[in-house]
C-alpha positions in Angstrom: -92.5 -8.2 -15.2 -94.6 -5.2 -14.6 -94.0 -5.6 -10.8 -90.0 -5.7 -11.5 -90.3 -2.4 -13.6 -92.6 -0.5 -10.8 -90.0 -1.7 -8.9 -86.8 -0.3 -10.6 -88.4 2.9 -11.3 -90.0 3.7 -7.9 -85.9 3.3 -6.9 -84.8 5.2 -9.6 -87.3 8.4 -8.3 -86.1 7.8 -4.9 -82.3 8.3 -5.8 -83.3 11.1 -8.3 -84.8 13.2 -5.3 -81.6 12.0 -2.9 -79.6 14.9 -2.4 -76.4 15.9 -0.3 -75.8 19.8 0.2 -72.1 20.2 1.5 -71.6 23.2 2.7 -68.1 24.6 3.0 -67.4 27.7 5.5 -63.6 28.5 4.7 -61.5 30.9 7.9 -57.8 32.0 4.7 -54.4 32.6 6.7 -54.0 36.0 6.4 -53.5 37.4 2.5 -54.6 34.0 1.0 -58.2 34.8 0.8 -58.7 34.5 -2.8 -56.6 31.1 -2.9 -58.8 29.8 0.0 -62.1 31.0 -1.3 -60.8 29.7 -4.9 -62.7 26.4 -4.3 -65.7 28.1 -3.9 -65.5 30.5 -7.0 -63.8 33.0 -5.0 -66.4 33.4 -2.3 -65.5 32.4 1.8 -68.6 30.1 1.8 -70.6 27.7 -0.6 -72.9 24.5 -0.8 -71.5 21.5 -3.1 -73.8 18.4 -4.0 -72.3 15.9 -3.0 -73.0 11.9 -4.5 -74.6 10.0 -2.0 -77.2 7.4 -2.0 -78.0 7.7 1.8 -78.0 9.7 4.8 -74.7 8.2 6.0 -73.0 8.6 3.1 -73.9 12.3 3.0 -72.8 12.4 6.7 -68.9 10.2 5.5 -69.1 13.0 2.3 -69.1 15.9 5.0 -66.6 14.4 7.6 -64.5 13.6 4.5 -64.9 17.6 3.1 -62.6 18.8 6.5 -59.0 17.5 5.3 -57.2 20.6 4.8 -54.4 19.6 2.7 -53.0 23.3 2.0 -52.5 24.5 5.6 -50.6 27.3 4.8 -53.5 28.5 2.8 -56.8 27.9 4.6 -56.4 28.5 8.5 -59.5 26.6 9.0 -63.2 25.2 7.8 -66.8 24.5 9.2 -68.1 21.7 7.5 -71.8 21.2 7.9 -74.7 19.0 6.2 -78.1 18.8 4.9 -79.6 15.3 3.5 -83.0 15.7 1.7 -82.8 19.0 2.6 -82.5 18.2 6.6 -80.0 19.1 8.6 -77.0 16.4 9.8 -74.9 16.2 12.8 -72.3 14.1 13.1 -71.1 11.2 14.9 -71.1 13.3 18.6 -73.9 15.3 17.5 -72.0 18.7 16.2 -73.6 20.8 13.6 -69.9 21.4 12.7 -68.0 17.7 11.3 -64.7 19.2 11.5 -64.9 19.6 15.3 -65.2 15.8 15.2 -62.5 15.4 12.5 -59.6 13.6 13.4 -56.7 15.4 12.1 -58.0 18.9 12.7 -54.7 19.7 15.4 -52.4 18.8 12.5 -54.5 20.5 9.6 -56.2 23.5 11.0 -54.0 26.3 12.3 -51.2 26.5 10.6 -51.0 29.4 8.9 -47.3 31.1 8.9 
């Protein structure tokens, strides 16, 4: 039983020192700064903790952080990643996930 218990609580230590920094670097369409930045208390740039319980999931969390769902608000963003307090790449090895993200032609640059 004791073995079980060491067990569950070296996990539980493990997970409570996991940790996911987000950070979001947001480029407003012209005039829509403070609606842009309004995700990150008003400011261009901020780090989010994000759940994950591994470095792949911190990795999906940042790749997941570049859909840009108000295009005629934020003209683009830079998405990068620390796990543990270690930098993350992505899947090609960028810094920056949104240069890997999949809908960035239809979602980035659309500002009116």
């Amino acid at each position: 039983m004791n073995i079980l218990l060491s067990a569950f609580l070296l996990t539980l230590s493990f997970s409570a020192f996991s940790k996911c920094e987000v950070n979001y670097d947001r480029t407003a369409c012209k005039g829509k700064e403070a609606e842009s930045y309004a995700k990150c208390d008003g400011k261009k740039t901020c780090t989010k903790i994000e759940s994950a319980e591994d470095e792949m999931e911190c990795k999906d969390a940042a790749y997941k952080a570049c859909a840009n769902s108000r295009i005629d608000i934020t003209k683009s963003k830079t998405i990068t990643a620390k796990w543990n307090g270690k930098e993350v790449v992505s899947k090609t090895n960028k810094k920056n996930f949104c240069e890997d993200y999949e809908k960035k032609d239809a979602e980035f640059n659309k500002c009116q």
